[in-house]
ROZA-899623 format. One record per residue (C-alpha): residue number from 1; x, y, z; residue in three letters. Coordinates in pm, 1 decimal, decimal comma, padded with zeros to 6 digits, always signed. Example, Ala and Ser with C-alpha at 12.3 -4.5 7.8 and 13.67 -1.06 7.14 Angstrom:
BEGIN
+-----+----------+----------+----------+-----+
:   k :       c1 :       c2 :       c3 :   r :
+-----+----------+----------+----------+-----+
:   1 : +01230,0 : -00450,0 : +00780,0 : ALA :
:   2 : +01367,0 : -00106,0 : +00714,0 : SER :
+-----+----------+----------+----------+-----+
This chain:
BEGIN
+-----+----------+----------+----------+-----+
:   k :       c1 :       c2 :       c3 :   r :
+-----+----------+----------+----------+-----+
:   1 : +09061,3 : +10248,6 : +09944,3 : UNK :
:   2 : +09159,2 : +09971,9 : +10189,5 : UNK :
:   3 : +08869,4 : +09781,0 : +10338,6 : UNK :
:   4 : +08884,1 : +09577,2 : +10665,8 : UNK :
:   5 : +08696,4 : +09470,4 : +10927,7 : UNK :
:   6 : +08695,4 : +09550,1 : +11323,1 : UNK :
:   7 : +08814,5 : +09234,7 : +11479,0 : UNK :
:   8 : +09077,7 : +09183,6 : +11755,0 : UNK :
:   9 : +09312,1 : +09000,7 : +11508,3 : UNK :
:  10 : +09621,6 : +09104,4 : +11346,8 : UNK :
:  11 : +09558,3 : +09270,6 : +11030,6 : UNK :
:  12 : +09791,4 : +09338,9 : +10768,6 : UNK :
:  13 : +09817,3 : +09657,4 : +10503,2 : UNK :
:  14 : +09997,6 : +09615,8 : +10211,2 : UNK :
:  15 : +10099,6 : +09950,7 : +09999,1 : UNK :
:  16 : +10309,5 : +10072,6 : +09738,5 : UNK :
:  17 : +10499,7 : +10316,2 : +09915,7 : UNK :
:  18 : +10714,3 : +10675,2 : +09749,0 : UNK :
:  19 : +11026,1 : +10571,7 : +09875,2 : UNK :
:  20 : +11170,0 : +10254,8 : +09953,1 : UNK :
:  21 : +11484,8 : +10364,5 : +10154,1 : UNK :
:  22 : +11303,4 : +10343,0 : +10516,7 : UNK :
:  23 : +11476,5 : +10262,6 : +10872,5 : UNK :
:  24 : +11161,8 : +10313,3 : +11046,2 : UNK :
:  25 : +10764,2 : +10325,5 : +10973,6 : UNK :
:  26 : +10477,7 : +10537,8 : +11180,3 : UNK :
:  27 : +10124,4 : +10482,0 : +11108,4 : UNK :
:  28 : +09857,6 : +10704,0 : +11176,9 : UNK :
:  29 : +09488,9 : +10691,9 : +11152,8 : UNK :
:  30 : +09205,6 : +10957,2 : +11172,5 : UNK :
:  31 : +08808,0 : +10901,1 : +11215,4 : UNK :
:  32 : +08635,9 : +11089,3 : +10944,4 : UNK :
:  33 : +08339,6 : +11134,9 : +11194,9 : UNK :
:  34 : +08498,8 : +11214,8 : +11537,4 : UNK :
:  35 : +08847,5 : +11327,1 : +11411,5 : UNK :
:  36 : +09000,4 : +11135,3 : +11582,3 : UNK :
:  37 : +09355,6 : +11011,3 : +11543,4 : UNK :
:  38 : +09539,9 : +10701,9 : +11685,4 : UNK :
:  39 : +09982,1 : +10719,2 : +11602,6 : UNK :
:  40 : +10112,0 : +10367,5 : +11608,6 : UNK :
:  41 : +10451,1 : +10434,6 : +11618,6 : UNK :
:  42 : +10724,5 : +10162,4 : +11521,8 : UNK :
:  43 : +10424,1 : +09872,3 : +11396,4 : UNK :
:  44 : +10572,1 : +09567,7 : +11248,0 : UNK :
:  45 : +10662,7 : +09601,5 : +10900,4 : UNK :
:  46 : +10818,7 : +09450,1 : +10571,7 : UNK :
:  47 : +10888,2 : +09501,8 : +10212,3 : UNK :
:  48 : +10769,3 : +09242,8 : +09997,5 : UNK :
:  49 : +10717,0 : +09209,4 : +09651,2 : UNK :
:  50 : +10780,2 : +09601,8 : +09619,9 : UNK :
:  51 : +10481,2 : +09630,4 : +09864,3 : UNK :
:  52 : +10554,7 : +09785,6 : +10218,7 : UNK :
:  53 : +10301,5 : +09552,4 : +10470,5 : UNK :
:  54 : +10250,4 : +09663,4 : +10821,7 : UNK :
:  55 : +10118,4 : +09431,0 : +11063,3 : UNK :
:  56 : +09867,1 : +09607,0 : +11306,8 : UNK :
:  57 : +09644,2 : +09545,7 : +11550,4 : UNK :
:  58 : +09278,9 : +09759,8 : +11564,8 : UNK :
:  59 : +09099,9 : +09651,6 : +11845,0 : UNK :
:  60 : +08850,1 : +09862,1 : +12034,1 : UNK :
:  61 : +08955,4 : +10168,7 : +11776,7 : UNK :
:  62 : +08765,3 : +10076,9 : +11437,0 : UNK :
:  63 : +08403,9 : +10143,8 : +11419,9 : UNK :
:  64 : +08186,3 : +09954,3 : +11165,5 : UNK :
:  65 : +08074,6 : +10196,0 : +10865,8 : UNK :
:  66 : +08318,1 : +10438,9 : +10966,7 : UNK :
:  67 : +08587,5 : +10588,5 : +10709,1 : UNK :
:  68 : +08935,9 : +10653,7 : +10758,1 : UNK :
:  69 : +09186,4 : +10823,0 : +10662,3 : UNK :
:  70 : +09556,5 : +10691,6 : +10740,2 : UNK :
:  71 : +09887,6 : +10780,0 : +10658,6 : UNK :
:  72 : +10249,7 : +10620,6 : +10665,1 : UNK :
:  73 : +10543,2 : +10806,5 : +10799,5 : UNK :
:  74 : +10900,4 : +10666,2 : +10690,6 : UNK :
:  75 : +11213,7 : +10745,5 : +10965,8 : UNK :
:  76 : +11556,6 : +10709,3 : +10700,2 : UNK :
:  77 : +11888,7 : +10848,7 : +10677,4 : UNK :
:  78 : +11941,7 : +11177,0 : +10490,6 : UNK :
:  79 : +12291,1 : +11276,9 : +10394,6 : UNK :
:  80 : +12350,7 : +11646,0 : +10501,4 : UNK :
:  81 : +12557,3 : +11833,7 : +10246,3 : UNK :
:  82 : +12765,5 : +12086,4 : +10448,9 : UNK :
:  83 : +12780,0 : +12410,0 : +10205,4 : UNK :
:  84 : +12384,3 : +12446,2 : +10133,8 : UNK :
:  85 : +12334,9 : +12348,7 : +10520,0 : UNK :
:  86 : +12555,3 : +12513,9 : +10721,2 : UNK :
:  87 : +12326,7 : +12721,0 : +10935,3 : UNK :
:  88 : +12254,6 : +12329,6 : +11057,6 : UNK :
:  89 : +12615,5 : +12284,0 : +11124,8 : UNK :
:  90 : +12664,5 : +12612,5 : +11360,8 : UNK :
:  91 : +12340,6 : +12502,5 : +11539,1 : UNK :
:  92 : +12428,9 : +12201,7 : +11690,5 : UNK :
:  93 : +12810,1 : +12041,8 : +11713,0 : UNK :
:  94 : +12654,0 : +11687,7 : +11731,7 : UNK :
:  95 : +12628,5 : +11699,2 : +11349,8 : UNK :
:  96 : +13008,1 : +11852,7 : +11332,1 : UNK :
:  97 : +13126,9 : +11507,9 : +11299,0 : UNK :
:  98 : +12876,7 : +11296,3 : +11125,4 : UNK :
:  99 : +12722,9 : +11346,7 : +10758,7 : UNK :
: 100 : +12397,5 : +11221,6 : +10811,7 : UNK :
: 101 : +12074,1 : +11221,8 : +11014,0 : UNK :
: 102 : +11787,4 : +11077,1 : +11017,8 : UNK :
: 103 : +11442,8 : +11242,9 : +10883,9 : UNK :
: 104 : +11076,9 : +11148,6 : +10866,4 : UNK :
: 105 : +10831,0 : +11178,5 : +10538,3 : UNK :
: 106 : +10508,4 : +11097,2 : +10404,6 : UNK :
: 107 : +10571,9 : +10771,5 : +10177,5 : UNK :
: 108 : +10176,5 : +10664,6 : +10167,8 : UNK :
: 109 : +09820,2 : +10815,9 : +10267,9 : UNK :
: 110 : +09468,2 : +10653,8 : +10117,2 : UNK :
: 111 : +09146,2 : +10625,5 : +10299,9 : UNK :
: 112 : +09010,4 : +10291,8 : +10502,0 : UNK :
: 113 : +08649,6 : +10171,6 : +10512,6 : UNK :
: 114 : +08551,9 : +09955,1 : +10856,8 : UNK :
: 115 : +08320,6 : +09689,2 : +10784,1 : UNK :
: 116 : +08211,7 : +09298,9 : +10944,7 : UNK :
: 117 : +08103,2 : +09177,0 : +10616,6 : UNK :
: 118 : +08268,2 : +08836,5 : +10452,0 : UNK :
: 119 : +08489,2 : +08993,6 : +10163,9 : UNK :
: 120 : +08696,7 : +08802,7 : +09919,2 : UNK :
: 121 : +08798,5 : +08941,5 : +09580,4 : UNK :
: 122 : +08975,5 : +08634,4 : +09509,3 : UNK :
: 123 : +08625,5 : +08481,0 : +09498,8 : UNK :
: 124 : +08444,7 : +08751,7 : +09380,4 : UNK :
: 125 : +08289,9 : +08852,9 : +09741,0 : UNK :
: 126 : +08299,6 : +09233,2 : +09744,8 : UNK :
: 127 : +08145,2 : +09457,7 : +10018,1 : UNK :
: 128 : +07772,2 : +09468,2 : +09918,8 : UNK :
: 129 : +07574,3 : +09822,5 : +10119,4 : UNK :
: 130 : +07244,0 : +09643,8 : +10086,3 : UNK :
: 131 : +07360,4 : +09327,2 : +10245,7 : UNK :
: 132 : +07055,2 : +09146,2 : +10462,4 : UNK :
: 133 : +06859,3 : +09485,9 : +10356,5 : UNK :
: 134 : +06627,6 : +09269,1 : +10118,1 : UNK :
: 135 : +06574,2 : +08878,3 : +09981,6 : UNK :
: 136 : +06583,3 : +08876,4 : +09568,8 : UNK :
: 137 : +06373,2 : +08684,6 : +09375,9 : UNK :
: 138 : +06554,3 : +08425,2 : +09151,0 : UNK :
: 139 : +06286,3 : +08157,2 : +09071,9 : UNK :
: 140 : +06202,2 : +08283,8 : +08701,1 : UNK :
: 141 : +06294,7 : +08143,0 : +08355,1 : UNK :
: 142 : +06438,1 : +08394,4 : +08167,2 : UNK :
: 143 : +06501,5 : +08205,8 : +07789,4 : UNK :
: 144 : +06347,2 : +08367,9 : +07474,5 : UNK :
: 145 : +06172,2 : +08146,4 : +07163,1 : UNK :
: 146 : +06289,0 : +08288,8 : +06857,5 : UNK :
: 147 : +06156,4 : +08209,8 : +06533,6 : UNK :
+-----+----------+----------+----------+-----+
């Protein structure tokens, strides 16, 4: 699960996707509670690291405490091999002269939690549900006498 927040800034999400053979990426995202789905087609996008990050803005779409789910479409070339697909080949002469053609897949899906909390896992910040629910008390001495 990818957590991030609902601001007007330039988010990135970084992935491991199936296949790394991609001319072209589509994103889409679907409200768990309305059902909603927004297609961001052709976001900005790079492999790095073996990790696929696309660069998008969500403003006025994300809802705090809302879950998502999201998945990544890949556009890339497929070589057509003429003798198992030759039904395709009577179809349509604009494949007569070339051997390939371009196809779309799933590569990724996971699910995306919307939140306005402060989170850092570097620094050990992670999302908290109770957060400003209650103060703790942490003015006791907790050391033992043994003898």
């Amino acid at each position: 699960m990818i957590i991030i927040n609902s601001t007007s800034v330039e988010q990135e999400i970084k992935v491991i996707p199936r296949d790394y053979d991609i001319n072209g990426v589509t994103f889409t995202l679907r409200d768990d509670s309305t059902n909603e789905i927004t297609v961001f087609d052709n976001p900005i996008w790079t492999i790095e690291n073996n990790y696929l990050i696309i660069f998008l803005n969500f403003s006025q779409i994300l809802v705090e405490n809302h879950y998502y789910d999201f998945k990544v479409y890949a556009e890339k070339e497929v070589e057509i091999i003429w003798n198992e697909e030759n039904g395709l080949w009577n179809e349509s002469s604009f494949y007569w002269n070339s051997g390939k053609t371009e196809s779309i897949g799933l590569i990724y899906q996971d699910k995306i939690f919307c939140t306005n909390q402060e989170i850092n896992q570097t620094n050990n910040k992670y999302y908290n549900l109770n957060e400003g629910q209650y103060e703790t008390y942490d003015d006791y001495d907790n050391t033992y006498k043994v003898r």
